[in-house]
Each structure stands twice: as C-alpha cells, then as structure tokens.
VEXPANU-953569 format. One record per residue (C-alpha): residue number from 1; residue in one letter; chain; x, y, z. Coordinates in nm, 3 decimals. Example, Ala and Ser with C-alpha at 12.3 -4.5 7.8 and 13.67 -1.06 7.14 Angstrom:
<rs>
R drentor bapa bamar       x       y       z
R       1    a     A   1.230  -0.450   0.780
R       2    s     A   1.367  -0.106   0.714
</rs>
This chain:
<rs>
R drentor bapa bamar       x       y       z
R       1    x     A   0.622  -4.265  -1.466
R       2    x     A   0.624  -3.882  -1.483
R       3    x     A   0.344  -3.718  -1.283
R       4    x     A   0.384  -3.434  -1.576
R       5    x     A   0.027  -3.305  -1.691
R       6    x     A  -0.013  -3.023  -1.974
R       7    x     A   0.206  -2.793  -2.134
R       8    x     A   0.198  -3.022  -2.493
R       9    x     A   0.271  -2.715  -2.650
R      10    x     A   0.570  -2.561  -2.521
R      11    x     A   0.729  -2.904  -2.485
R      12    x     A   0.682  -3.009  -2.880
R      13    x     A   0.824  -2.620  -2.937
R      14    x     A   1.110  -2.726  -2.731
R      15    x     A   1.180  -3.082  -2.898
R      16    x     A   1.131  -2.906  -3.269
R      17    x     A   1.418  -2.652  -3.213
R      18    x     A   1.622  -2.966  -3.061
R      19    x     A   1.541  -3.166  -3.348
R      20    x     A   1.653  -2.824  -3.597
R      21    x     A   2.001  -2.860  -3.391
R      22    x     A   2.067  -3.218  -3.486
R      23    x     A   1.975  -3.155  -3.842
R      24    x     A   2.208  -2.859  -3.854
R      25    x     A   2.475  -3.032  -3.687
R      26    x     A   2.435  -3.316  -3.916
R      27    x     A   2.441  -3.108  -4.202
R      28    x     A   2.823  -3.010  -4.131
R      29    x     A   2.717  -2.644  -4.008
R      30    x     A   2.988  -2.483  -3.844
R      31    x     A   2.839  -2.134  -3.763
R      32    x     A   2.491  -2.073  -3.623
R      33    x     A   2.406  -2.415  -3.496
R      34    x     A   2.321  -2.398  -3.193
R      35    x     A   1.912  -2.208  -3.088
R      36    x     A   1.914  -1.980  -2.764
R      37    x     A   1.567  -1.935  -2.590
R      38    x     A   1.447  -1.652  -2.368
R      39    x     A   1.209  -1.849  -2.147
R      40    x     A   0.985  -1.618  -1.876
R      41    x     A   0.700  -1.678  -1.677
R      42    x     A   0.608  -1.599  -1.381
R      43    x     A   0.720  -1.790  -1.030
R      44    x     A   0.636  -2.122  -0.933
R      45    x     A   0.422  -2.104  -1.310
R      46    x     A   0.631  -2.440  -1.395
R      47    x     A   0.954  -2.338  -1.613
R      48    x     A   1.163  -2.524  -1.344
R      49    x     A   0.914  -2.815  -1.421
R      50    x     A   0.919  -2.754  -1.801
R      51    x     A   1.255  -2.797  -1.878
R      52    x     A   1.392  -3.105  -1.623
R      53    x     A   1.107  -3.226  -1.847
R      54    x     A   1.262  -3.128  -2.138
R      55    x     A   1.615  -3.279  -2.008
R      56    x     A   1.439  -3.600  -1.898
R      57    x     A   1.229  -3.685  -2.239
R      58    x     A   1.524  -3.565  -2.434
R      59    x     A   1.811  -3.789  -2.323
R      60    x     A   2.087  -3.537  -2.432
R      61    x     A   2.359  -3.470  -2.228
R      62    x     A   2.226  -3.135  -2.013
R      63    x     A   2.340  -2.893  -1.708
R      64    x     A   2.135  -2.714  -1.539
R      65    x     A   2.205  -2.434  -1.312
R      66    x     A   2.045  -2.231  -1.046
R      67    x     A   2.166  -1.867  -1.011
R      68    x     A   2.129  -1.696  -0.684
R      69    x     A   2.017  -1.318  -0.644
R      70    x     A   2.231  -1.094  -0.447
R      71    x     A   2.511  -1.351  -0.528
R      72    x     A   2.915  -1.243  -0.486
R      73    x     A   3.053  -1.268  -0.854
R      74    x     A   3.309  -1.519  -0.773
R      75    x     A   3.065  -1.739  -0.549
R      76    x     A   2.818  -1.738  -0.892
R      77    x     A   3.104  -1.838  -1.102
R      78    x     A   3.217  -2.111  -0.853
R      79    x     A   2.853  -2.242  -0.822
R      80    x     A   2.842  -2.239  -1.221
R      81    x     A   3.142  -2.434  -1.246
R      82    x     A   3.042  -2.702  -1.007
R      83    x     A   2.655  -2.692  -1.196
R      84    x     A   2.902  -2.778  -1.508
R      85    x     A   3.091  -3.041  -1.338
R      86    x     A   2.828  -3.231  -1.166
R      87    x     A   2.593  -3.268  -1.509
R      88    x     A   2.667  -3.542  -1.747
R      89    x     A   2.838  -3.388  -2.017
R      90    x     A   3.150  -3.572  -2.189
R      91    x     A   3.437  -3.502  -1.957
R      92    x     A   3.265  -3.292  -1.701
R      93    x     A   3.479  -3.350  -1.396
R      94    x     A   3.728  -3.143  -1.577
R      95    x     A   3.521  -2.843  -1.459
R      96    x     A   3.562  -2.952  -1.100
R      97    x     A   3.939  -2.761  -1.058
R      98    x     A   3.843  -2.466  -1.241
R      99    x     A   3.827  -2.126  -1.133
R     100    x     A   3.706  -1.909  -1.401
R     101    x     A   3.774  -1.511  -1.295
R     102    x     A   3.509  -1.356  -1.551
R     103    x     A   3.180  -1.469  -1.716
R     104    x     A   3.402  -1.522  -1.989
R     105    x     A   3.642  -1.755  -1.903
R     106    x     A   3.334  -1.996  -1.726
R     107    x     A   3.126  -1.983  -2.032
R     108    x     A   3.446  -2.092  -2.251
R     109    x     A   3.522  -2.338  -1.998
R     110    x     A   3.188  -2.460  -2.040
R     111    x     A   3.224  -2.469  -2.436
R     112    x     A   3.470  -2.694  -2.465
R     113    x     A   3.287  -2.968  -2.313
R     114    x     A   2.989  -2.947  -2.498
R     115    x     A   2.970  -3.226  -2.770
R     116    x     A   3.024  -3.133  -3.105
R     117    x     A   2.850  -3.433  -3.283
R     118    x     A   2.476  -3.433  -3.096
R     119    x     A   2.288  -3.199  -2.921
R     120    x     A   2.338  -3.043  -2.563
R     121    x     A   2.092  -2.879  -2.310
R     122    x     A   2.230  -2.590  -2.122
R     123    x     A   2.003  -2.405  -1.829
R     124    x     A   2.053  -2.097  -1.662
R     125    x     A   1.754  -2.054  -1.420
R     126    x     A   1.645  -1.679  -1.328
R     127    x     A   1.955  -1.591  -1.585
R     128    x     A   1.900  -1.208  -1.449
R     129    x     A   2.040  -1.264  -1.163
R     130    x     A   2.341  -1.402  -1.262
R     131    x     A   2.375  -1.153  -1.545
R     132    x     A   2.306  -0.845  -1.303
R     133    x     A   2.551  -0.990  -1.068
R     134    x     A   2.875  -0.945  -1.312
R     135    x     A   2.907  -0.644  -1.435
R     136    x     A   2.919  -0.613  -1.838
R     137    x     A   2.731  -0.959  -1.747
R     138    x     A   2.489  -0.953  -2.092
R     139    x     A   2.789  -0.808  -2.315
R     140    x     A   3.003  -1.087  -2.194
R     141    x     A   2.712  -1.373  -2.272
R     142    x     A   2.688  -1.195  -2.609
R     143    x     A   3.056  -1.202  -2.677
R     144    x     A   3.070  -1.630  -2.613
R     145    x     A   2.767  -1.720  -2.727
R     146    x     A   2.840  -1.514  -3.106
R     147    x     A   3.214  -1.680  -3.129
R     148    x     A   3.222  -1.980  -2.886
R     149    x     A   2.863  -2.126  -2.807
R     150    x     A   2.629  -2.081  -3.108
R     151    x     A   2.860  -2.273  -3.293
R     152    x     A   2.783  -2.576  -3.066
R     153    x     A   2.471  -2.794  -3.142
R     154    x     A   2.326  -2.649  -2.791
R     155    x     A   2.025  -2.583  -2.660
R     156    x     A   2.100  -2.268  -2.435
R     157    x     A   1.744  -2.180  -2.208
R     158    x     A   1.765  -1.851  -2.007
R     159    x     A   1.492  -1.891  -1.769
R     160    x     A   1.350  -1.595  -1.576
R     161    x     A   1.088  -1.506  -1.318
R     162    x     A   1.082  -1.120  -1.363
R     163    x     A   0.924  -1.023  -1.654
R     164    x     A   1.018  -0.686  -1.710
R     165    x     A   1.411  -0.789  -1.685
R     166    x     A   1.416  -1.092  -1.904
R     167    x     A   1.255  -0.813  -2.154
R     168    x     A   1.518  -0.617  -2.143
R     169    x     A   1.800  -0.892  -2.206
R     170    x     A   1.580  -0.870  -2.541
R     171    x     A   1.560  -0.480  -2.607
R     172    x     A   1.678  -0.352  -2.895
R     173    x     A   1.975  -0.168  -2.760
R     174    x     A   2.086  -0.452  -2.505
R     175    x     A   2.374  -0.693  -2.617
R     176    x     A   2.186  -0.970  -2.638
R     177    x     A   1.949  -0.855  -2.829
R     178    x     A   1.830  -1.068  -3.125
R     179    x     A   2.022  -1.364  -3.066
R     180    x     A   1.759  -1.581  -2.889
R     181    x     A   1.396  -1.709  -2.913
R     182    x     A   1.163  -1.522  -2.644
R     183    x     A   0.888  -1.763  -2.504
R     184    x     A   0.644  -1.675  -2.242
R     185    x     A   0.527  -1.994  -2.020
R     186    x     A   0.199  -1.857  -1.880
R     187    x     A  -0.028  -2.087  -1.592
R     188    x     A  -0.173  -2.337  -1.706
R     189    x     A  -0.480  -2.323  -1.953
R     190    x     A  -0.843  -2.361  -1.797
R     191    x     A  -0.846  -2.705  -2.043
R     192    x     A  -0.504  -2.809  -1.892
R     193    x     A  -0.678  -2.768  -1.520
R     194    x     A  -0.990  -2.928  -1.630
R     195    x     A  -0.767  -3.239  -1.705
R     196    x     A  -0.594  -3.222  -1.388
R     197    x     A  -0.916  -3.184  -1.152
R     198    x     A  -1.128  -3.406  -1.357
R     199    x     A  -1.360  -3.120  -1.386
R     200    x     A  -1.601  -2.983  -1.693
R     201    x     A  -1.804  -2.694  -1.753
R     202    x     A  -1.821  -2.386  -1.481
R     203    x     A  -1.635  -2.615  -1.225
R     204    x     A  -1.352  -2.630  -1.494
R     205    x     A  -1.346  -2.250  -1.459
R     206    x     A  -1.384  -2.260  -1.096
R     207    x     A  -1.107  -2.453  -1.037
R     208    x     A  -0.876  -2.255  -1.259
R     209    x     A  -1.017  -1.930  -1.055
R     210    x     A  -0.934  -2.092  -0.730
R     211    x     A  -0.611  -2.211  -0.823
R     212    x     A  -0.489  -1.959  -1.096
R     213    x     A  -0.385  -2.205  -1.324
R     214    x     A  -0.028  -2.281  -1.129
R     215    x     A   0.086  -2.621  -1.139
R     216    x     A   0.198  -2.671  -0.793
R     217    x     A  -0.114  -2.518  -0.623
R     218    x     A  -0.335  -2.754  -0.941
R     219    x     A  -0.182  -3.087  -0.822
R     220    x     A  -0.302  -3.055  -0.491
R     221    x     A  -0.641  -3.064  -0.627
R     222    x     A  -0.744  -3.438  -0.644
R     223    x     A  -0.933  -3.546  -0.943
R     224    x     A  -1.312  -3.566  -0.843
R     225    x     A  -1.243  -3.318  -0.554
R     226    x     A  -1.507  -3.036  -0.477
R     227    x     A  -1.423  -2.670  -0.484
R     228    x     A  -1.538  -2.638  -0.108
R     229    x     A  -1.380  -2.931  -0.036
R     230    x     A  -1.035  -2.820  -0.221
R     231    x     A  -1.102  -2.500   0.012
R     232    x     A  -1.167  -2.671   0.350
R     233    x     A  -0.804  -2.865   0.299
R     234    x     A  -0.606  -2.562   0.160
R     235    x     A  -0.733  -2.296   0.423
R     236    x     A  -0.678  -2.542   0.695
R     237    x     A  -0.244  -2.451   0.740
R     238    x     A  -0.017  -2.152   0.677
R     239    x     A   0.215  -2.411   0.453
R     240    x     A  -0.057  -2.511   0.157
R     241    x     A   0.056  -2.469  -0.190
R     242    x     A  -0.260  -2.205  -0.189
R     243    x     A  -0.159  -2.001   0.058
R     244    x     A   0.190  -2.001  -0.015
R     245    x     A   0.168  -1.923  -0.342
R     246    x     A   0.094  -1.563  -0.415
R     247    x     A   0.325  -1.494  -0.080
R     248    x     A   0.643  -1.648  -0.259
R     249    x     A   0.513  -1.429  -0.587
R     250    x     A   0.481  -1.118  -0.480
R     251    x     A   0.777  -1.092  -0.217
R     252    x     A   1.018  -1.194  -0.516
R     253    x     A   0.886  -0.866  -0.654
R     254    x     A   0.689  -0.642  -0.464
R     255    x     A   0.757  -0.626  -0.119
R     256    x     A   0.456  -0.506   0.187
R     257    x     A   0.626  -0.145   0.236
R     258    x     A   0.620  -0.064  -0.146
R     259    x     A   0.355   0.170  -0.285
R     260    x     A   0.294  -0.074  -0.579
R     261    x     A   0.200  -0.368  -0.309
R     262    x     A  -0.008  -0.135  -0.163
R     263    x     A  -0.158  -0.038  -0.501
R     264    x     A  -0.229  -0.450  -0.606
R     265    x     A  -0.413  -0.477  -0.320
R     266    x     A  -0.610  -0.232  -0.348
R     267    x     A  -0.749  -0.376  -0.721
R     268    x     A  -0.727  -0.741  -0.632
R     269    x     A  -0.803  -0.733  -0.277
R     270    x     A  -1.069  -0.501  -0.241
R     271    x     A  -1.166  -0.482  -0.558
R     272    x     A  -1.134  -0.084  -0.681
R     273    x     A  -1.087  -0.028  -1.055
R     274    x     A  -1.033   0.306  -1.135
R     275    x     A  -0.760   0.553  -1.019
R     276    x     A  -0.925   0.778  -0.786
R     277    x     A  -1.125   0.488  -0.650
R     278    x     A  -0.764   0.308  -0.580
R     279    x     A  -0.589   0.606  -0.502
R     280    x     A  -0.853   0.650  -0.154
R     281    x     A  -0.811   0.252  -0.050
R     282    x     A  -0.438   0.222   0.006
R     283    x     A  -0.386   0.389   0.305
R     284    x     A  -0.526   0.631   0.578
R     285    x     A  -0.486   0.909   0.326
R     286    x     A  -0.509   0.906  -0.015
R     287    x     A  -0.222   0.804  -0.225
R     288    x     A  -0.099   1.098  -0.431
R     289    x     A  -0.140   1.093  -0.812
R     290    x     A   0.255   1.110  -0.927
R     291    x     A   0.295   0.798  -0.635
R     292    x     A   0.007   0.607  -0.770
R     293    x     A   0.098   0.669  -1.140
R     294    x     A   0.459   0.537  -1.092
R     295    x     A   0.256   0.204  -0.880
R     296    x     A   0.072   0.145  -1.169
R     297    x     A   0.344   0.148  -1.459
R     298    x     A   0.536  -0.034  -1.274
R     299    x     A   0.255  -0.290  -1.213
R     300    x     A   0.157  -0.284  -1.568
R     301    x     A   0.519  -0.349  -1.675
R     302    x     A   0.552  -0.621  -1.461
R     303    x     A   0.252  -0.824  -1.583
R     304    x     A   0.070  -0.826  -1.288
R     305    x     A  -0.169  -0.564  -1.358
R     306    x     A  -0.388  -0.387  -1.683
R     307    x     A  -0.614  -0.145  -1.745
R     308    x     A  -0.914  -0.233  -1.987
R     309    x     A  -1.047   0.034  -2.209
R     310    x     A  -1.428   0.050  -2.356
R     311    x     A  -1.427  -0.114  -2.649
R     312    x     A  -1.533   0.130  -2.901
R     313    x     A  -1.483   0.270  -3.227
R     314    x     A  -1.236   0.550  -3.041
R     315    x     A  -0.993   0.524  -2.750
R     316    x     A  -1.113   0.646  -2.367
R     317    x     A  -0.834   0.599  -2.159
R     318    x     A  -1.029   0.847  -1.904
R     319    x     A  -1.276   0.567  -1.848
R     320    x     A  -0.985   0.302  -1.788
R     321    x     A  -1.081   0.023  -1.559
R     322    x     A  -0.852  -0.150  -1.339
R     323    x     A  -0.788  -0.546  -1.276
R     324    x     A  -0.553  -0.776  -1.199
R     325    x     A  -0.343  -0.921  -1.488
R     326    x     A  -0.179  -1.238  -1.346
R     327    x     A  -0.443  -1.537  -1.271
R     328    x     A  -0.269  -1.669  -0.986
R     329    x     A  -0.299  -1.344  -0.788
R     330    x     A  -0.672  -1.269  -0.852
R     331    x     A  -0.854  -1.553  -0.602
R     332    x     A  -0.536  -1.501  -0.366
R     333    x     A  -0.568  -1.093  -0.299
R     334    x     A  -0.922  -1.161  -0.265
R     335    x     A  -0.959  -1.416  -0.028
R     336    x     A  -0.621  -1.577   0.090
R     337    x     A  -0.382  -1.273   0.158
R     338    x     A  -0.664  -1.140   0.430
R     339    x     A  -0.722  -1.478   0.595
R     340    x     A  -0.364  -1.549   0.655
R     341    x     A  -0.407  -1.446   1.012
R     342    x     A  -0.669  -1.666   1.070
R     343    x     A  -0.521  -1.935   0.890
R     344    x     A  -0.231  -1.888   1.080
R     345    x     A  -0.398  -1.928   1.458
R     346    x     A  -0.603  -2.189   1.336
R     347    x     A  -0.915  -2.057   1.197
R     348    x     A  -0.906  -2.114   0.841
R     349    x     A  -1.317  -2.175   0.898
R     350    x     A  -1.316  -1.814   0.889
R     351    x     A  -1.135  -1.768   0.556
R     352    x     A  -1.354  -2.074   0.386
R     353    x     A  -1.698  -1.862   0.513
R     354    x     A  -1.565  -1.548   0.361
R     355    x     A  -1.503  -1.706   0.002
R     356    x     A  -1.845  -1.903   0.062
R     357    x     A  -2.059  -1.553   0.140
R     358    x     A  -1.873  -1.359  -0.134
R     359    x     A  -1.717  -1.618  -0.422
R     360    x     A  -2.052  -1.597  -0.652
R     361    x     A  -2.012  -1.208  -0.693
R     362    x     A  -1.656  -1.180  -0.728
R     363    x     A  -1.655  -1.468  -0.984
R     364    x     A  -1.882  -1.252  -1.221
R     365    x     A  -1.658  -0.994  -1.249
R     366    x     A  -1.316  -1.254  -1.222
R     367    x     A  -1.444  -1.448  -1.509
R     368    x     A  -1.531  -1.181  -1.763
R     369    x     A  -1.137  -1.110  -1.931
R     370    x     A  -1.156  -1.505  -1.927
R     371    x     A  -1.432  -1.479  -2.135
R     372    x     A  -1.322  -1.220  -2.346
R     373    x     A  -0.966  -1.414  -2.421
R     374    x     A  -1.176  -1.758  -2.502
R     375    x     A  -1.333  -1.557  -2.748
R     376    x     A  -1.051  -1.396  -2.888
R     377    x     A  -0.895  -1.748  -2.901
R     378    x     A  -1.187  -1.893  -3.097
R     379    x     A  -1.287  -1.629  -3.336
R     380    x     A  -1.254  -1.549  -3.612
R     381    x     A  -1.520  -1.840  -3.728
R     382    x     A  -1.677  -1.909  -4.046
R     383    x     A  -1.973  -1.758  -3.832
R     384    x     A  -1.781  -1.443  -3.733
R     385    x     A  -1.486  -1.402  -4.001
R     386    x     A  -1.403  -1.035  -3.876
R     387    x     A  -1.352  -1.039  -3.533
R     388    x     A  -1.064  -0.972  -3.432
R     389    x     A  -1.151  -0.817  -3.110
R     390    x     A  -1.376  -0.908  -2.809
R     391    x     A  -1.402  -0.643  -2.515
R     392    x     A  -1.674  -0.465  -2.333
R     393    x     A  -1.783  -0.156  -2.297
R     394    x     A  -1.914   0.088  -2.069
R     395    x     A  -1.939   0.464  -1.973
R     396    x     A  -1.820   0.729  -1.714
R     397    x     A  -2.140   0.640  -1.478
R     398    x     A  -2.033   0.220  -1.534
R     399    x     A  -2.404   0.204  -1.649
R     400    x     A  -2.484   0.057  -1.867
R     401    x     A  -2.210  -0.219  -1.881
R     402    x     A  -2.207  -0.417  -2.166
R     403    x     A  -1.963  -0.741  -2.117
R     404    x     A  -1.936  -0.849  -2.483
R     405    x     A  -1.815  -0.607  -2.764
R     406    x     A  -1.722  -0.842  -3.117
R     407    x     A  -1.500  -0.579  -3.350
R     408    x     A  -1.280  -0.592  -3.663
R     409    x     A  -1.035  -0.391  -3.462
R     410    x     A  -0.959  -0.233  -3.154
R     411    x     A  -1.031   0.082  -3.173
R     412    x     A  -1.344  -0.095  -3.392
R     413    x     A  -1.410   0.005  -3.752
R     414    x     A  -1.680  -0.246  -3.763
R     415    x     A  -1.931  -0.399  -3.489
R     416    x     A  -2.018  -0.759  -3.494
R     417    x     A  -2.197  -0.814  -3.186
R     418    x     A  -2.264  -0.738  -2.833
R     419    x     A  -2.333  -1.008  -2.593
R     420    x     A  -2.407  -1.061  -2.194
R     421    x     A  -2.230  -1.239  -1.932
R     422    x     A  -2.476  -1.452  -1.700
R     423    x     A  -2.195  -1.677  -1.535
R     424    x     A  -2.416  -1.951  -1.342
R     425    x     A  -2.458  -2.330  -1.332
R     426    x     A  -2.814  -2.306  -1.381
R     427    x     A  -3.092  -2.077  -1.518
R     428    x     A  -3.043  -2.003  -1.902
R     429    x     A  -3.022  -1.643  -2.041
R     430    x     A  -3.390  -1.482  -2.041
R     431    x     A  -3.600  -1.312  -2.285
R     432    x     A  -3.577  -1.015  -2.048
R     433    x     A  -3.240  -1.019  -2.029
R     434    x     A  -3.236  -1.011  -2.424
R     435    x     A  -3.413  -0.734  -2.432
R     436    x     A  -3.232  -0.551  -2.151
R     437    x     A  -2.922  -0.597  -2.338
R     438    x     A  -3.028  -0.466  -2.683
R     439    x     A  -3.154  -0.168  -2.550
R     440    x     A  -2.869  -0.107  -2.352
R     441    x     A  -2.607  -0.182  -2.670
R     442    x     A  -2.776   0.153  -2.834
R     443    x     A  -2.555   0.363  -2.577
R     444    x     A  -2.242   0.215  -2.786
R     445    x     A  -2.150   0.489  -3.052
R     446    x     A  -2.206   0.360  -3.371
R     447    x     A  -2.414   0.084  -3.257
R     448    x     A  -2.764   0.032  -3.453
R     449    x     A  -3.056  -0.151  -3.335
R     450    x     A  -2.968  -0.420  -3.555
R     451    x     A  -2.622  -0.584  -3.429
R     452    x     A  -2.610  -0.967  -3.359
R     453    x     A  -2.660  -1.035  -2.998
R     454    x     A  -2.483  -1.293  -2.821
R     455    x     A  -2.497  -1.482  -2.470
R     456    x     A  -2.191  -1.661  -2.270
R     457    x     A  -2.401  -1.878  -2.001
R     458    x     A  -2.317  -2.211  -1.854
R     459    x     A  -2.640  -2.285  -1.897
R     460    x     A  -2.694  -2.206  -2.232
R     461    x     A  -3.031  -1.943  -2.344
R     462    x     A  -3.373  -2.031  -2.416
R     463    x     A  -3.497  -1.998  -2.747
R     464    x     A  -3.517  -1.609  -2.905
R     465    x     A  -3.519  -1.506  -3.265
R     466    x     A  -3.287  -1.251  -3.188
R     467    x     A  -3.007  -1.442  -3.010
R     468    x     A  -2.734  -1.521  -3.285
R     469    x     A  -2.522  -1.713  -3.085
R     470    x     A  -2.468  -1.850  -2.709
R     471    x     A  -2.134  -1.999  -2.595
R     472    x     A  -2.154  -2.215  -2.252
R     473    x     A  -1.828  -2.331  -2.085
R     474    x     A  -1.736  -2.620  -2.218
R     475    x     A  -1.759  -2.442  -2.535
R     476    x     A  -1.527  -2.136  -2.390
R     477    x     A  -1.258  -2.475  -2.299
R     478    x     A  -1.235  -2.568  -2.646
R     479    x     A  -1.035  -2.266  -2.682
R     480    x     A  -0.746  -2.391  -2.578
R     481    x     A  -0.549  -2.691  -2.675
</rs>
C-alpha cells in the first residue's frame, strides 16, 4: 500500500488530462493528441514523488528519465536511450542498440515506440539540464514534439527544480513556448501537514513552520509526535531529512561564496528586512547597493525571496520589507543552517535550546504572510464579497504595524477591514488590544474611524461590539483543500 499522503489536487489534474488523451485518441484524432506539462517546484518539494505516483495509479505504459547537469551531450543521449529501453513500453529493447547523434534522432527514436491506441507517460526530470546540455536543445524538442510526438496519445512531463529556467522554456520568444501546460507543485499545504502529523490548530501551523511543508522532512514527523520532541530527534545528526534539507536546496542554486547566499541569510537567518538593514549584515563591510540589488533580483526571480509592500490605496516601494519566499527555507536559515556545527560534533542540545529561547518571537513574524494567504484563499465570503486583497501595512518608522489590511484591490480602492495578529495557544484577543488597533488603523490613508476590525488568534477574542470577525487556526486550515 502506497505510503502517498496529499497532493489530491495535482494528481486528479494529472489523471483529467490523461483521461482528455484517451478520449482524443479514441476519437480518431490524428494531430494534437497528445498534452505536454511544464511541471516546477522546488527540490526535494515531491515532483519526483508526484509523478512515479502518477505512473503507478495510472497503469499506462511510462519512461521515466533522470537528466544529469553538467552532462556530455552524447553521455545524456546514451542515458536517454537506455531510460527508453529499460521502461515498459511496446518493444522497448529496440532502444537498447541505438545511438541517437542529436536530440532529434533520440526523441524520434523514442516516438516510434510509443503506442498509438492508449495513452503513454513520458518523464524528463530537471528537463533544463538536458535541454541546456545540447545546444539548439529547446528548438530541437519543439521541432519533434510539433511533427512527431504531439501526435501520440502521450503524456510528456518536463519536470524542473529551477524556477527561473523552467520559466523560460515557457517565454514568449523561446521555442517551446505555448506548447505545454505550466504547473507549479509548491510544499505541501498546512492542511496536507496537519494530516500527516496528526496535528490541529497552532500545532498544525507549527509543524508546517518547522518542517516547511516538504514531504520528505513531513514523514519523519510521526503522527502524535511533539514539536520539541520532532526537534530533539532531527537536531540530534548531520544526516536528518531537517538538516539536510535546505543544504541540498540551496547548493543546487546558490552556492556559500555567492553574494545572493550571503544576501538570504541575511533575511532568513538573522532576520533583516529592509535594504540598508541587509546591506550592513552580510559581511564585515557593507554590501554595496548595485551588488545587493543584483542579490535581490536574482533572489526574487528565483522564488526564494519577496518584498512586501504596505498595503495601501498607493504603491511605497521605499518602505519595502524583506522576507523569505520559500517555506522550507524560513525555520532552516533561522535555526538549522547556524547549528550545523554543533549538530555536527554532537551538540544538537545546543541548536534545540536556541529554537526553544527564540521560536515564540520568530513565529509571530513567520506566520503573518501565512495568514495573509489563508485569507486571500478564503475570501471573498458572503461576509466580505470585495476582498480581493489581504496585506498589512505600516510606515517608514515600522510603527505602527498593522498585520491585517482587507482591500478590493491592491493598490486598494476600497478598505474592508484591518485586523491584528495575536499568534498564541492561549489568551484570546483583548479589549485593549481592540482599542490599540483601531486607533492605530487611523494612520492608514484613507482609513476612517469606522472600518470593520478583525482578529486572527488561536484562541479566538472575547466578546466586543466592535470586533466583526475573528478567524482562529483551524479556521485559517480550512483554506486549503
């Protein structure tokens, strides 16, 4: 029995468009029959995982190949060839004596011993590589797939790790453009890790937080298992899915010597947010602006970081604030990536104390975009039928900070509440707190004394005429399926 937990909906996506093949196929379609994805996420998020799933529930014939980065040309179209004749496709030992001298002549090869009566399931994990390895790589893909492949009733997945590259295979001047289905695979949803840990509420959240929603780091998180205790076993060796995690992430990507590394820990590890606060915390001297500029587009094109703006009824990119964009870095800059000496001479103690003294404050500030997107993923309501936008807001001086901003729009046209953060298991929002918050709001532009106020708190609020609306957290985990 399969051990697989979550991702319902990328797997019935999946199945649908290999269901639309058959019926095409069936129909006597000779041209456009077969669907090409574009699938990305980020490593060890589970697209591996996804799709053997996919090949295992399906039971179509299916080959699945791994390239390699750095990879010799010839030595990628070898391995392809032996991916082809190793699968269980009609006839595939046929692909054993080939060798294929161009993209084109191994995808061809491949073609003809696809089936032409039922569907097929072709994989070409972290396709970049292999494309950036030939040279004319993505013209040549473009050139089979448009006269050879599509025509097959094939499923053709082009899985990638790097984000910004498996966006370009899709850019509007690139030769591939168009001719496949993009799909991001993200971690997995706070309700998906909720499921997996047995876990409701805050310690739903906490265990997302601490894991950063990634499968392989999630399963080692036994149902019924406290977050200290999850801690004490992870921090305890140098090989844990935890601690290897964000390691195997951001080498792929961004290795130590690189300003951008040095830029990412800066905002995730010591937690600065704005650019002259980051520019002064990574290094001895100050990073210059041009340097730290080029760190943080590439960061930001890379999915791994964003900057939030005040959520207002104008934009202020001068009061940008800085976080990290990819869950399953946050807890690991702040907490793992300094312990790793420790961990590694034995004293993982250390690195459990340090996320014990300092995991309540960092969590307030972690959990507020997690907040925000629940929202976003819930409204608009019958209650709140114009929001379309959930932010927060704040100025120059950070005070006041307002964590809750409902709009029509970002930039807003219309306000339709502001709301408060108090992210703890117990102790409901106050009266005081209430009233701290609506007089704070007023500093908004454009906000009057008489917008809806609204609460997030595990704990719920106590009764106040003025409180529209509170949200705990198992109210934020309905958001997602």
């Amino acid at each position: 029995m399969s051990d697989f937990v979550g991702r319902t909906v990328e797997l019935d996506r999946l199945t649908g468009l290999l269901s639309d093949i058959d019926a095409r196929a069936r129909a006597g379609r000779t041209h456009d029959v077969g669907t090409a994805v574009l699938l990305r996420g980020r490593r060890r998020v589970g697209k591996s995982r996804l799709v053997s799933e996919l090949i295992a529930r399906a039971d179509h014939p299916a080959v699945y190949f791994q390239a390699a980065r750095g990879a010799e040309p010839a030595t990628e179209l070898r391995a392809l060839m032996s991916a082809v004749a190793e699968s269980d496709l009609p006839d595939a030992w046929l692909a054993e004596s080939a060798t294929p001298s161009t993209l084109t002549d191994a995808l061809r090869i491949l073609d003809r011993l696809l089936p032409a009566d039922r569907p097929s399931i072709v994989v070409i994990d972290e396709a970049p590589w292999l494309l950036d390895a030939i040279p004319g790589g993505a013209g040549e893909l473009q050139r089979v797939w448009d006269h050879d492949l599509s025509r097959k009733p094939v499923l053709l997945l082009l899985l990638g790790s790097d984000l910004a590259m498996m966006e370009s295979l899709d850019h509007h001047d690139a030769p591939f453009h168009g001719r496949a289905t993009p799909m991001v695979l993200d971690v997995l949803s706070p309700r998906d890790v909720a499921r997996m840990t047995s876990t409701s509420g805050i310690d739903a959240f906490d265990a997302w937080l601490t894991t950063g929603g990634l499968p392989t780091v999630t399963r080692a998180w036994a149902p019924g298992m406290t977050r200290q205790a999850f801690l004490r076993t992870q921090l305890s060796d140098a090989i844990t899915p935890l601690v290897v995690s964000g390691q195997r992430i951001l080498d792929s990507e961004f290795p130590a010597t690189t300003s951008a590394r040095a830029v990412l820990t800066a905002i995730g590890g010591k937690g600065e947010r704005t650019f002259t606060s980051i520019a002064q915390s990574t290094g001895s001297k100050p990073m210059n602006a041009a340097t730290l500029t080029d760190a943080l587009e590439t960061l930001s094109a890379k999915r791994v970081a964003v900057a939030d703006e005040p959520l207002s009824t104008r934009r202020d990119a001068k009061n940008r604030r800085w976080r990290v964009a990819d869950p399953a870095l946050r807890f690991w800059l702040r907490y793992v990536e300094p312990a790793v000496g420790d961990i590694d001479r034995g004293r993982g103690d250390l690195a459990l104390q340090r996320v014990t003294d300092g995991y309540t404050s960092w969590r307030g500030r972690a959990i507020e975009p997690v907040v925000r997107d629940a929202l976003e993923r819930l409204l608009p309501d019958t209650r709140w039928p114009e929001v379309r936008a959930v932010g927060g807001w704040w100025p120059r001086t950070n005070v006041p900070e307002i964590d809750l901003v409902g709009a029509n729009a970002r930039p807003a046209d219309r306000y339709a509440f502001v709301g408060t953060i108090k992210w703890r298991p117990d102790g409901k929002v106050t009266a005081a707190e209430l009233t701290t918050l609506a007089t704070d709001a007023t500093k908004i532009p454009g906000i009057g004394s008489g917008t809806a106020l609204v609460a997030v708190c595990p704990a719920g609020a106590v009764a106040d005429d003025r409180l529209a609306q509170v949200w705990t957290a198992d109210d934020l985990l309905q958001a997602w399926p």
